[in-house]
C-alpha positions in Angstrom: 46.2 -2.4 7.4 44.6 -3.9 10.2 43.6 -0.7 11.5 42.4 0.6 8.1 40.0 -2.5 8.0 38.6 -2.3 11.3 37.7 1.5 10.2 36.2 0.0 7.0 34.3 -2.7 9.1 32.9 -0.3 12.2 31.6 2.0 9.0 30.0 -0.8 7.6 28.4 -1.7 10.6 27.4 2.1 11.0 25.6 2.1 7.5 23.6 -1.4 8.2 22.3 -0.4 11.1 21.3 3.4 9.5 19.4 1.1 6.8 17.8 -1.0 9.0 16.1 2.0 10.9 15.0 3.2 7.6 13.2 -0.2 7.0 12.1 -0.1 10.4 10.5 3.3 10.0 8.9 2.2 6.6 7.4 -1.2 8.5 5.6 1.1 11.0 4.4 3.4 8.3 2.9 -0.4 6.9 1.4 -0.5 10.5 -0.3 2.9 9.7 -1.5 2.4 6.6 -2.9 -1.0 7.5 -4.9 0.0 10.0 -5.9 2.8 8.3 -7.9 0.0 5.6 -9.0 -1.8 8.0 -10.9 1.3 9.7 -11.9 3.1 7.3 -13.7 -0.2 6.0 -15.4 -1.2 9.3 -16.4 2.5 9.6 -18.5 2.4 6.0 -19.8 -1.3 6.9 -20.9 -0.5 10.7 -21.7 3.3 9.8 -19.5 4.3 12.5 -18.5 8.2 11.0 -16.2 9.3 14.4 -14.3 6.1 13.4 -14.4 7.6 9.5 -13.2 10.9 11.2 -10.3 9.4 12.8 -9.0 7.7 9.6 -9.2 11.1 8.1 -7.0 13.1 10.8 -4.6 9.7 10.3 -3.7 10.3 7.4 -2.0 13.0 8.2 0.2 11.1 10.1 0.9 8.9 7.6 1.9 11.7 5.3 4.4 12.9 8.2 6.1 10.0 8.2 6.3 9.5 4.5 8.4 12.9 4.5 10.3 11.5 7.4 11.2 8.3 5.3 11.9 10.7 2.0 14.1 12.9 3.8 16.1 10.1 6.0 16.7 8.3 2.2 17.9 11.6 0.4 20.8 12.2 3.8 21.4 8.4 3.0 22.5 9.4 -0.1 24.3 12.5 0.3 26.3 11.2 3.3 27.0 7.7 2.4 27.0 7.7 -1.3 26.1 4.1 -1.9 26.3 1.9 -4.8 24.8 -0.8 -6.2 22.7 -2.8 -4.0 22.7 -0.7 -1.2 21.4 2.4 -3.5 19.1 -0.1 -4.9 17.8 -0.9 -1.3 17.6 3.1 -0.3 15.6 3.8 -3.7 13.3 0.5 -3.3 12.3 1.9 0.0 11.6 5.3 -1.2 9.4 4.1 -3.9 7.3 1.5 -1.4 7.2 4.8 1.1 5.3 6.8 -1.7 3.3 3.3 -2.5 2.1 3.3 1.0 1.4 7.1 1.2 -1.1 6.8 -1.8 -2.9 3.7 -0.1 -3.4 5.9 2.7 -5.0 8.4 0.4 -7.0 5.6 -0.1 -8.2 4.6 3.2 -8.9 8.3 3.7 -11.1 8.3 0.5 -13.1 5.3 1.9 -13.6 7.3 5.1 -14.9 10.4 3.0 -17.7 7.8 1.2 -18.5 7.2 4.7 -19.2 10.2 6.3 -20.7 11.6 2.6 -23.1 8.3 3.1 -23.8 10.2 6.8 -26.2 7.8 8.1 -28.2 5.9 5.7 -27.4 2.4 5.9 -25.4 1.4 2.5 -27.4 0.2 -0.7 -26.6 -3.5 0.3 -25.0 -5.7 3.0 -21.5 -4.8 2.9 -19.3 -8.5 2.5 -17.6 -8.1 -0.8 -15.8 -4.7 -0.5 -14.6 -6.0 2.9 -13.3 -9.2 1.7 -11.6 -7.4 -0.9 -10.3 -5.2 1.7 -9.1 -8.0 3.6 -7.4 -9.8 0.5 -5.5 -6.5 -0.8 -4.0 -6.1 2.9 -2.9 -9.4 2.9 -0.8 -8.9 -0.5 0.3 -5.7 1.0 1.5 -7.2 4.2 3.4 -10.3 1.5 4.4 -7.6 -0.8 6.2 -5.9 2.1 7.8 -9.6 3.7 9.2 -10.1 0.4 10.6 -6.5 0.4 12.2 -7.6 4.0 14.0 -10.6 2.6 15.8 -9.2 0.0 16.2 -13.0 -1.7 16.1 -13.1 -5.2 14.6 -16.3 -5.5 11.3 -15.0 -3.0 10.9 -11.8 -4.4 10.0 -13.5 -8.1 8.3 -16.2 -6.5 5.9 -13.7 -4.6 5.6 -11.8 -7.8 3.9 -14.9 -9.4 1.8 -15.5 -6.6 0.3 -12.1 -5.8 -0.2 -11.7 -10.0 -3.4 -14.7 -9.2 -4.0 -12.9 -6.5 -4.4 -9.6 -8.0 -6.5 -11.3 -10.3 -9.0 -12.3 -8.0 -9.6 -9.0 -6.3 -10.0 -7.4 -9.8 -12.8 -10.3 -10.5 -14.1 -10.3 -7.0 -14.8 -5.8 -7.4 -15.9 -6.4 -11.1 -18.8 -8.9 -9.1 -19.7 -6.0 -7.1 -19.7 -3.6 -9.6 -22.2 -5.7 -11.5 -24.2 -6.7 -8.4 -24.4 -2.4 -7.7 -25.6 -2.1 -11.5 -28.2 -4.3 -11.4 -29.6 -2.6 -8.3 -29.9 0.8 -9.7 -31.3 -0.9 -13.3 -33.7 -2.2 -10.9 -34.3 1.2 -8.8 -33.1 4.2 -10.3 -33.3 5.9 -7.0 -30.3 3.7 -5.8 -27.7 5.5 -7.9 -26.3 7.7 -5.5 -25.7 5.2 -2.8 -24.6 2.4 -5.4 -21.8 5.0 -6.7 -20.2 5.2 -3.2 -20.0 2.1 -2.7 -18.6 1.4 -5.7 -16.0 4.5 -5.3 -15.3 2.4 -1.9 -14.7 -1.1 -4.4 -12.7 0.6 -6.5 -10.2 2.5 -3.3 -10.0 -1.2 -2.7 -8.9 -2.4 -5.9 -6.2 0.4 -5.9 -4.5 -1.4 -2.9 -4.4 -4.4 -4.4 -2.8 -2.6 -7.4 0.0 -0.6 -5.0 0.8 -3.6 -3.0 1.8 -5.2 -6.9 3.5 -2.0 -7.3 5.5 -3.1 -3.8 6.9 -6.2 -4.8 7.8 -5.2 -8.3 10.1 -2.4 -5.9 11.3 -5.4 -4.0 12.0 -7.2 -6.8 14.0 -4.2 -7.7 16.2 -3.8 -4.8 17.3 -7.7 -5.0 18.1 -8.3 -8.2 18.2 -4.8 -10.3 15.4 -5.7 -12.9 13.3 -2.8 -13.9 9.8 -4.3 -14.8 7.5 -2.0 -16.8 4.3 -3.6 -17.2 0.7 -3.8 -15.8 1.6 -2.4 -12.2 3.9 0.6 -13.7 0.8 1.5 -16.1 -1.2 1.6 -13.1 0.8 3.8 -11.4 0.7 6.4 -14.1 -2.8 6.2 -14.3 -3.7 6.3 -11.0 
């Protein structure tokens, strides 16, 4: 019996640490994909295109490892064939994978405003979009530590506090899509350039959105409740 239990413990221990290099590959994915926003928005505010360029070629390596993550979860499954939390856990982190893959997509569609803006400086002083930018990484980046904790009590607790914050990135890009209206009522001429930037705003509203998506996953994986709502809509829609 004794033996039979140590087998059962040393496979155990096999399993955790497989699960913890799948979470340790999504939180470098994370990496990625944060620093993919972050260029891509210094790029369209300081006009830099290389830098746009370089977001663009990124992304493919974000895609790479999303497939790496995919196919890692699927052997997971086939080899181990876990149950209830653990399954929960493998799923959770396949779904936040594919969450981060599409806000890549939409660091890369910033970077393709920029270098379709080619030179000309941007219709306005560029502070909004990045301070959205900045506020949608930093739910992503919570979104993600709640993910990591898998406590019960955190997870619906950073639901709640990343609902207010989703709500002021949604009233912070409906401010700059009102300010970019009233330029071109004021200039007809300004249309083009106002409609990239607010293509840009509204990439940056779509993070905000995925990183809602994130901890609605998280929640997920630590207690088992499925939420269908605003975020799952969003999702479908996108």
């Amino acid at each position: 019996m004794n033996e039979q239990n140590s087998i059962i413990s040393t496979a155990r221990q096999d399993f955790d640490r497989e699960l913890g290099r799948l979470e340790a590959e999504l939180i470098l994915m994370s990496g990625l994909v944060e620093k993919s926003i972050f260029d891509a928005l210094q790029a369209l505010k300081n006009r830099d295109i290389n830098r746009s360029h370089r977001v663009i070629d990124q992304d493919d390596h974000i895609d790479e490892t999303e497939l790496e993550i995919e196919r890692y979860c699927i052997e997971l499954i086939r080899r181990q064939t876990p149950m209830a939390g653990d399954l929960r856990r493998i799923v959770a982190t396949l779904q936040i994978a594919g969450e981060l893959e599409r806000i890549g997509d939409y660091a890369e569609g910033i970077a393709k405003i920029s270098v379709m803006m080619g030179n000309e400086p941007p219709l306005k002083e560029l502070i909004d979009i990045p301070r959205m930018g900045d506020m949608a990484v930093s739910m992503l980046k919570k979104s993600l530590e709640a993910f990591m904790s898998r406590d019960a009590d955190v997870v619906r607790q950073m639901s709640i506090d990343l609902e207010s914050e989703d709500d002021a990135v949604d009233e912070l890009y409906s401010t700059v899509r009102s300010d970019l209206m009233e330029l071109v009522k004021s200039g007809p001429e300004n249309a083009e350039r106002a409609t990239y930037l607010m293509w840009a705003a509204h990439n940056v509203e779509r993070v905000a959105d995925r990183a809602m998506n994130i901890v609605e996953r998280a929640r997920y994986q630590a207690t088992g409740e499925m939420i269908s709502g605003k975020t799952q809509i969003e999702t479908e829609n996108s």
